[in-house]
C-alpha positions in Angstrom: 96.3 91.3 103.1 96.5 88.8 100.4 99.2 89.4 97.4 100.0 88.4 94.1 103.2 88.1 92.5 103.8 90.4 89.4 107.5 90.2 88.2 106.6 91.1 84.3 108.3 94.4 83.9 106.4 95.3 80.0 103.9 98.2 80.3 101.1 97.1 78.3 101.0 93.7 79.8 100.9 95.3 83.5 98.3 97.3 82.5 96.3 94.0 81.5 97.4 92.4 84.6 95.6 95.3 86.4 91.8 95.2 84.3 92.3 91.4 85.1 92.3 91.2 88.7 89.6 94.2 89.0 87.1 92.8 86.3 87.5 88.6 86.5 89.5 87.9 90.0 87.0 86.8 92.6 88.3 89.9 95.3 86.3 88.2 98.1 89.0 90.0 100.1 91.6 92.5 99.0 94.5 91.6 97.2 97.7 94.0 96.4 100.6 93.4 94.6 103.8 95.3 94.0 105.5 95.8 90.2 107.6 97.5 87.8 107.7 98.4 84.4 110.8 99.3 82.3 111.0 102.7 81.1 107.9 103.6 79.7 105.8 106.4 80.0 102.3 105.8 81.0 99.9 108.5 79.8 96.2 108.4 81.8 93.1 107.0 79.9 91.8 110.6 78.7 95.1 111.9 77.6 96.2 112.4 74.3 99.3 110.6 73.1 100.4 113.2 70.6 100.1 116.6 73.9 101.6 115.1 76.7 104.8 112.9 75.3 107.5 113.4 73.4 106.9 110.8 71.5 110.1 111.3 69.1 112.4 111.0 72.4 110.8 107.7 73.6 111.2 106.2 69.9 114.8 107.1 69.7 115.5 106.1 73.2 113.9 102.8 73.5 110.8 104.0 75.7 107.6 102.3 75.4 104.3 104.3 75.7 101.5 102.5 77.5 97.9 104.0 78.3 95.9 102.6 81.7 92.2 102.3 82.7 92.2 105.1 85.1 92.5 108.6 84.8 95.1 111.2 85.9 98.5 112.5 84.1 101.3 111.0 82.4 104.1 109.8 84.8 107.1 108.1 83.7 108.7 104.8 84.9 111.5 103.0 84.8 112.9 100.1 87.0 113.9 102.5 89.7 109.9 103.1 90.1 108.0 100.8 91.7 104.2 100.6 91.7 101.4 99.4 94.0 97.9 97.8 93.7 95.5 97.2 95.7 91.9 95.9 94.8 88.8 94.8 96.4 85.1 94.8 96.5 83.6 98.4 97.7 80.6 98.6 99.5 81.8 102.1 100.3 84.0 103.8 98.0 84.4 107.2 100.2 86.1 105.0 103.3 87.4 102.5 101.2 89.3 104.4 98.8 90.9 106.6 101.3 91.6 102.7 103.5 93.8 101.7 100.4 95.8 104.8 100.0 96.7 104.7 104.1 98.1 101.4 104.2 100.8 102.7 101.8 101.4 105.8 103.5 101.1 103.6 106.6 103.4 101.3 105.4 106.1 104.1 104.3 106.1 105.4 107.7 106.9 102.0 109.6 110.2 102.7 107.1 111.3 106.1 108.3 109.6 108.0 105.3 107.3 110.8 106.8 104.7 110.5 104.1 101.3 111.9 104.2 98.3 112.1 101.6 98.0 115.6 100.0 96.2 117.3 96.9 94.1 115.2 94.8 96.2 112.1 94.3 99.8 112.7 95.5 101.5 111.0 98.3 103.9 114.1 99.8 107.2 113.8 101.8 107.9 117.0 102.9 106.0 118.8 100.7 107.5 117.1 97.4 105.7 114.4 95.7 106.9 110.9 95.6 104.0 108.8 94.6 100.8 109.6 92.2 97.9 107.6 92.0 94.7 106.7 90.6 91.5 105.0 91.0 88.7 103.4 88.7 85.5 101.4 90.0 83.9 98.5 88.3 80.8 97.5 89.4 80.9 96.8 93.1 85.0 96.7 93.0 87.4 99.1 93.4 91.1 99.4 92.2 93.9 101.9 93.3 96.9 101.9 91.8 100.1 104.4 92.0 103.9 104.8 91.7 106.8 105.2 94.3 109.7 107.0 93.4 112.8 105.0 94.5 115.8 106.6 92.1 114.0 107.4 88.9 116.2 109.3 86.3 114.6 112.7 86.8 116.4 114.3 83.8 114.7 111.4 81.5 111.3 112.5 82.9 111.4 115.8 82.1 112.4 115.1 78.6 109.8 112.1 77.9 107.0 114.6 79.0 108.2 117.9 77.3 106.3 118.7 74.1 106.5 122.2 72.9 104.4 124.9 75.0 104.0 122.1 78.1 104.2 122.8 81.4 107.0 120.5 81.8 109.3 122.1 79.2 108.6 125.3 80.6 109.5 124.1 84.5 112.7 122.5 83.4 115.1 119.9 85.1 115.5 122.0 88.2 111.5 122.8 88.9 110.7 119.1 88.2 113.8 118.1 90.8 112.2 120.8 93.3 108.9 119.4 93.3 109.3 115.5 93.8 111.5 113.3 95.7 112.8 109.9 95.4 112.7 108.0 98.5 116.4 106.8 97.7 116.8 109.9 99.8 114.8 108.7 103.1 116.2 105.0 103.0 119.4 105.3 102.9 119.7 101.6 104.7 117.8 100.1 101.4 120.7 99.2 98.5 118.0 99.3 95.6 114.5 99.1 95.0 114.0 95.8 95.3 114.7 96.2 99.0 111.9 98.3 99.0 109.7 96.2 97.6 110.8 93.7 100.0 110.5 95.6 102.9 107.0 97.4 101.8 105.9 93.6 101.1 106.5 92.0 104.5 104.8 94.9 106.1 101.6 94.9 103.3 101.0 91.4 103.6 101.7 90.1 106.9 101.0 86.2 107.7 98.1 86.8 104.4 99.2 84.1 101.6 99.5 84.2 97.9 96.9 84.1 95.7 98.3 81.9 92.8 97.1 82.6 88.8 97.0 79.7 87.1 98.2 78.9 83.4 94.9 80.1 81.8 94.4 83.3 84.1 98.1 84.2 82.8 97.5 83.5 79.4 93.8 85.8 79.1 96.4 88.4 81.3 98.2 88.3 77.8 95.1 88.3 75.3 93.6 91.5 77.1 96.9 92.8 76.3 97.7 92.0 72.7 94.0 92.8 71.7 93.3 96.1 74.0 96.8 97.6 76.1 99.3 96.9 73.0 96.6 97.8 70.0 97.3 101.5 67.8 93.7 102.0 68.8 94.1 102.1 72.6 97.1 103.8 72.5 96.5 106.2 69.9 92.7 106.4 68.7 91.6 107.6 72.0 93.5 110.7 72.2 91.2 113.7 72.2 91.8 116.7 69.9 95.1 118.2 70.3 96.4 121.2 68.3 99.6 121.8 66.8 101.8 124.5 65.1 104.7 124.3 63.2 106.9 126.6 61.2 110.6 126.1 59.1 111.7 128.3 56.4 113.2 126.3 53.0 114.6 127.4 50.2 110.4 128.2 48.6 110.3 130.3 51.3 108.7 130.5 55.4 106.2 127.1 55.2 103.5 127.4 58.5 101.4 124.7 59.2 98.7 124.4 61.9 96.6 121.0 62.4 94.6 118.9 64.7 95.1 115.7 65.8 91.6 113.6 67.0 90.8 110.2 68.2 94.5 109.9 66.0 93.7 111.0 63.0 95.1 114.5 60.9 92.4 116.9 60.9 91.7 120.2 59.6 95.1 120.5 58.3 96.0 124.6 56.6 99.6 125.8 55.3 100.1 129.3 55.3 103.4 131.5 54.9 105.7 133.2 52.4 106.3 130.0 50.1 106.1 129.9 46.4 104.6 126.8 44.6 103.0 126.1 41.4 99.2 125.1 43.0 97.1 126.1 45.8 98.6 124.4 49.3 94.7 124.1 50.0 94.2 120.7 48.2 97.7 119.4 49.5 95.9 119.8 52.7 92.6 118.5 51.8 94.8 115.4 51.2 96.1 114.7 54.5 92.9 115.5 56.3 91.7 111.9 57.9 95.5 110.6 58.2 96.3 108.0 60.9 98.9 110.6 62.6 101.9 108.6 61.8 105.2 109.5 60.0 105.1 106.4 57.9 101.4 106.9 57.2 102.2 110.7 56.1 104.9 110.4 54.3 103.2 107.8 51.8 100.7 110.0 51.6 103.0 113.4 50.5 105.3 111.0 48.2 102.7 110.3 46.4 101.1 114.1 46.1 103.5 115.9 44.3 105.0 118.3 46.8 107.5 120.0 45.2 104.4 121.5 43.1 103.0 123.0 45.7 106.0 124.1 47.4 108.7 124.7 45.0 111.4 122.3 45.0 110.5 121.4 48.7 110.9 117.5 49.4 108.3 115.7 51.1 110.7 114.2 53.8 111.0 117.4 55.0 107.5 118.6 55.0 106.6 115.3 56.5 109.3 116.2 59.4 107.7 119.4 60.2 104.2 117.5 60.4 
């Protein structure tokens, strides 16, 4: 099979590099390529931002969020992952699809890795999960992309994709270690995962040659990403409604506040509790209703609203933090 070299390791421009070759590559004949992204956690393309990632834990750690084209759950990566695409024209999708996934699973056994296809997208080594994937179909062409599970930081994982009341935060670090597997543990001949993506590419592509992208593919690869993979609106504004609850007591007493969060902006916004303040929390609410859900964005908003009217003495950096 045919490959393409892909040694850009940013999120959003990897995600590019994937609509690219599905939408404007010819694909008279497969193509696959292996790739990695520093850490980043990539969150499917119905997901909300806001319900699946912690998002204050990948600002404070460096982590960049990316969303793709397909569907599915978030997954995390970093440069112990390594990913696989494979792409092609479809003339049928229900052998096709399944073709795609084999020659990895294929390919993983020619390595020692028992690996078999389980569930609705998981690639299983005995019975834990090392690889998730996805697909999407344009027109008559069909992409499948997933993840591999060399020596990923399992610890950061579960803390990139805990937010309070998740499935995730409930399993905790030993669930999540019980239930995948990196495959560090079935090659212990490979030194790293570049190995593996050595290995995994001899065996993928055979005799096939490259298929080179010239100057001006590379460059559109990186105007699809500034102005659709890297935009607010992409990342954010697509998340669905997600609901949220919060509750601190300060010194005006127990503040509650419940809220919605849709297509990224603050909606239907109530405070209850025990507080004291001089005027109805109602209109402080009415106020924030329509907010781009940002921190920046919200605490502009509460600066300027007199908060410590409605709350006594409360300062809006802190009401801001519990938003």
């Amino acid at each position: 099979m045919r490959y393409l070299l892909n040694d850009c390791t940013d999120a959003c421009r990897n995600m590019a590099f994937d609509e690219y070759v599905l939408e404007s590559l010819p694909l008279d004949e497969p193509v696959f390529y292996l790739w990695r992204n520093a850490p980043s956690v990539i969150i499917g393309l119905n997901q909300s931002a806001y319900a699946e990632v912690n998002l204050q834990y990948l600002e404070s750690h460096g982590i960049a969020l990316a969303r793709r084209v397909t569907g599915g759950g978030a997954v995390y990566h970093d440069l112990q992952n390594l990913n696989y695409t494979i792409a092609g024209r479809s003339r049928d999708l229900n052998a096709d699809y399944p073709e795609y996934l084999h020659m990895v699973v294929d390919a993983l056994k020619q390595l020692g890795v028992p690996a078999e296809l389980s569930g609705r997208n998981d690639i299983m080594v005995d019975g834990r999960k090392c690889s998730g994937y996805a697909k999407r179909v344009w027109k008559d062409r069909l992409m499948v992309h997933g993840t591999l599970m060399f020596n990923v930081d399992l610890s950061v994982l579960q803390d990139v994709l805990s937010v309070p009341g998740s499935k995730m935060a409930a399993s905790g670090v030993a669930s999540v270690r019980s239930k995948v597997a990196n495959l560090k543990d079935y090659l212990p001949a490979f030194k790293d995962v570049l190995a593996l993506k050595d290995a995994l590419h001899g065996i993928l592509a055979g005799a096939d040659g490259e298929v080179i992208l010239t100057d001006s593919q590379q460059a559109e690869i990186e105007r699809i990403a500034n102005e659709k993979f890297r935009t607010w609106d992409w990342l954010y504004g697509r998340s669905p409604e997600a609901q949220f609850r919060a509750s601190k007591k300060f010194a005006c007493g127990t503040v509650e506040v419940n809220w919605s969060v849709r297509h990224g902006l603050l909606e239907d916004v109530r405070f209850s509790g025990d507080f004291i303040g001089n005027l109805p929390a109602e209109r402080l609410a009415s106020c924030l209703d329509g907010l781009r859900y940002d921190k920046e964005a919200i605490l502009a908003a509460l600066q300027d609203a007199r908060v410590r009217e409605y709350f006594d003495g409360l300062d809006p950096k802190d009401l801001a933090g519990l938003l």
